[in-house]
C-alpha positions as CSV (number, residue, x, y, z in Angstrom):
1,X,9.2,-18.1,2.6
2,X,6.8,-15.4,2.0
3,X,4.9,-15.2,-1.1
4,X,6.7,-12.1,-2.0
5,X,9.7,-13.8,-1.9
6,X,8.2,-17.0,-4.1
7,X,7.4,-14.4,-6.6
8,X,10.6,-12.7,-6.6
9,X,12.8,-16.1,-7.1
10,X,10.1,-17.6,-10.0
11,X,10.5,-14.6,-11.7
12,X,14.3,-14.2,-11.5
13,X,14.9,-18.6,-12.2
14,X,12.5,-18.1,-15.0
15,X,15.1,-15.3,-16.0
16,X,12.3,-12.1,-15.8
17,X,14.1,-9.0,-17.1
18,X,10.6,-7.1,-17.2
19,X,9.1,-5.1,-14.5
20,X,7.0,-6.7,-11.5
21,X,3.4,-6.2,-10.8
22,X,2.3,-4.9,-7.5
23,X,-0.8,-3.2,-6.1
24,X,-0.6,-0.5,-2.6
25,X,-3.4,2.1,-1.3
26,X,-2.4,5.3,-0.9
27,X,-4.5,5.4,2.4
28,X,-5.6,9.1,4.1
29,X,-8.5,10.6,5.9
30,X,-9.7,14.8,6.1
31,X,-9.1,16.3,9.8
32,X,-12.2,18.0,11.2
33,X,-10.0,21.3,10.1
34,X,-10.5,19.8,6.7
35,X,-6.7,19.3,6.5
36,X,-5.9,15.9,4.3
37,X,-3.7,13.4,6.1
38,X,-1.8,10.7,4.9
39,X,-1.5,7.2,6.2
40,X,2.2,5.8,5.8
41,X,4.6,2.6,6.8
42,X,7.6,1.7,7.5
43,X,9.5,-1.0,5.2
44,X,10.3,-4.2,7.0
45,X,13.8,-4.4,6.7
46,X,15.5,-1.1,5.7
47,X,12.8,1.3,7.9
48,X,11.8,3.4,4.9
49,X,8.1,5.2,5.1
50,X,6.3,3.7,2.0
51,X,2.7,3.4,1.2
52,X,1.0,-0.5,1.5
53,X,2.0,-2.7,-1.4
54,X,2.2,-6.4,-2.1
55,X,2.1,-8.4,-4.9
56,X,-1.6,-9.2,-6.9
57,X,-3.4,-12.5,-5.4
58,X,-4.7,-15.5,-6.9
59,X,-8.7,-15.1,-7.0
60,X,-8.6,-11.3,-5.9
61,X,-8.8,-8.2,-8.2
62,X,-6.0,-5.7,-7.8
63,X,-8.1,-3.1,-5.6
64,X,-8.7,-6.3,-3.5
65,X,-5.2,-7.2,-2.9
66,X,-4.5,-3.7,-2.6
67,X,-6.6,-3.6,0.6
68,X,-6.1,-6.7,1.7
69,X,-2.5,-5.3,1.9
70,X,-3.4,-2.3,3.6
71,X,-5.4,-4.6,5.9
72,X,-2.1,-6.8,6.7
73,X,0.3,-4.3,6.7
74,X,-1.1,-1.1,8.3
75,X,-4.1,-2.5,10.0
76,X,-6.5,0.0,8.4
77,X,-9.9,-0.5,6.9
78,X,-11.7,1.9,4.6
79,X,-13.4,3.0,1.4
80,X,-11.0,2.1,-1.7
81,X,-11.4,3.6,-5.1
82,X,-12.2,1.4,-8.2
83,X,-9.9,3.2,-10.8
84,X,-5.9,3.5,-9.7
85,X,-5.3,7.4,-8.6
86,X,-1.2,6.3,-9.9
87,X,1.1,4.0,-11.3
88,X,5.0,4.4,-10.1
89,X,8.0,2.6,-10.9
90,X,10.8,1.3,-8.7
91,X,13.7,-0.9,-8.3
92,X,13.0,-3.5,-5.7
93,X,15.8,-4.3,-3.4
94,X,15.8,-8.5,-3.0
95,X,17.3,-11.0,0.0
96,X,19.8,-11.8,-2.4
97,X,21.1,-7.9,-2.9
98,X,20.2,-8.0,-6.6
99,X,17.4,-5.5,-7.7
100,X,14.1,-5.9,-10.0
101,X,11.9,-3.2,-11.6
102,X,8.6,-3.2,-10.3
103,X,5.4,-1.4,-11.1
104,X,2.8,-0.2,-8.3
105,X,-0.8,0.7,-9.5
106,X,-1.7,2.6,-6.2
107,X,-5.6,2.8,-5.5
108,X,-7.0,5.5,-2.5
109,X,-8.5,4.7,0.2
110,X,-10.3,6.8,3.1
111,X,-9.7,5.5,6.0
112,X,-12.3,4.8,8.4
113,X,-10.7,2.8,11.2
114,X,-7.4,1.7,12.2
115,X,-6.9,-1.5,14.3
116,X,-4.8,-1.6,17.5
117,X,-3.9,-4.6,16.6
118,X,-3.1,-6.1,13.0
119,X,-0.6,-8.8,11.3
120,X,2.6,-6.8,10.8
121,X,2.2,-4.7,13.8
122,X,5.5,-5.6,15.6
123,X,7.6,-5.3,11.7
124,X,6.4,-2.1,10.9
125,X,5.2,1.7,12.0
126,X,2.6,3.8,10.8
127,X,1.8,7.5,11.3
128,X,0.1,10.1,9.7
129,X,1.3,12.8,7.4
130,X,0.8,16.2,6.3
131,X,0.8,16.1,2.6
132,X,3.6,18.2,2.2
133,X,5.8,16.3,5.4
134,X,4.5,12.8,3.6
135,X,5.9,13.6,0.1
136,X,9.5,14.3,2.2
137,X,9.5,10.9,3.9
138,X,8.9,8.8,0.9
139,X,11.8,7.2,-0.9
140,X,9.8,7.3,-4.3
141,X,9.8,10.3,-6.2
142,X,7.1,9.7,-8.4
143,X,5.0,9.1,-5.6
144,X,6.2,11.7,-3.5
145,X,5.7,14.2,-6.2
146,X,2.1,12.8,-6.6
147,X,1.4,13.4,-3.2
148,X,2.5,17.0,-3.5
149,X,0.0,17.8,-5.9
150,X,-2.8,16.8,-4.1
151,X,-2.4,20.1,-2.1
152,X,-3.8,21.4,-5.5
153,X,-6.5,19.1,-6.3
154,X,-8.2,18.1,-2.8
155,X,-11.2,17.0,-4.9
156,X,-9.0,13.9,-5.7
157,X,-9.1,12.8,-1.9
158,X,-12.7,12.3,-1.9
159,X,-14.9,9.2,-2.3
160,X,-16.9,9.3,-5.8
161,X,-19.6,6.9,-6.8
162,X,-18.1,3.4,-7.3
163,X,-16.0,3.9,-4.3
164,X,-16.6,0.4,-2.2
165,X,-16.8,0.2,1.7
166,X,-14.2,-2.6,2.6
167,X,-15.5,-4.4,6.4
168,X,-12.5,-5.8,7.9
169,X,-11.8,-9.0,5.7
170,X,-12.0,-12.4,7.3
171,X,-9.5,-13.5,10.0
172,X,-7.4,-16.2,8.9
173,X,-7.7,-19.3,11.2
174,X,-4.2,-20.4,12.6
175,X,-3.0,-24.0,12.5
176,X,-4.6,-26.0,14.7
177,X,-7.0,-24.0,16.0
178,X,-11.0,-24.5,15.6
């Protein structure tokens, strides 16, 4: 059972009507032609392009299970932003069918590499976007229709002071290994 999941059935035994918490990066990178690109993924089981999101972790601030997220899921290390660029709302789609509302506080991130390798490699895709072509792919409006208006304020897809250079975080050691 994934944590995810653990979250999802504590909240719905202890009968949670209101909206979950989760945390994503929105991640992109500027071409050499100075055209903004944005990083997406595909869901695990229903193939939609989202952005990386998970749920908050214990010990970790929000921007750090953000990219820890973005680490897992997309295999992409970067510069994250302190201060969330948005907050969208959804209704998440459980293993049981039923839905829940959840809440994403999506901070940037600038990519600076991409691994050939990562965790959910073989579960999910990723490509990069146009602005424009990434706003069509996602499922969420509110974030699709953030994305479009970055077309008209590029100065919100660059690092300010404050911004923090994620390293790669640590590899977690398997079972049984030294």
């Amino acid at each position: 059972m994934t944590s995810a999941t653990k979250i999802t059935d504590r909240a719905l035994e202890a009968g949670v009507t209101d909206e979950l918490q989760q945390v994503g990066v929105l991640p992109w990178r500027i071409r050499r032609d100075g055209k903004p690109m944005v990083l997406l993924i595909t869901s695990r089981r229903r193939g939609r392009w989202i952005v990386p999101k998970g749920w908050p972790m214990e010990g970790r601030s929000l921007v750090g299970a953000a990219s820890r997220e973005a680490f897992e899921e997309a295999g992409i290390v970067g510069d994250v932003g302190p201060t969330p660029m948005i907050e969208y709302r959804y209704m998440k789609v459980l293993d049981d069918g039923s839905q829940v509302p959840c809440r994403v506080t999506v901070f940037g991130m600038n990519v600076r590499g991409t691994l050939s390798h990562w965790r959910e490699k073989a579960q999910r895709q990723r490509r990069w976007f146009s602005l424009e072509a990434a706003a069509g792919r996602l499922d969420d409006v509110e974030l699709a229709a953030f994305v479009r208006t970055l077309d008209a304020t590029p100065e919100r897809l660059k690092p300010t002071a404050g911004w923090t250079r994620l390293k790669r975080p640590p590899v977690e050691r398997l079972e049984g290994t030294r």
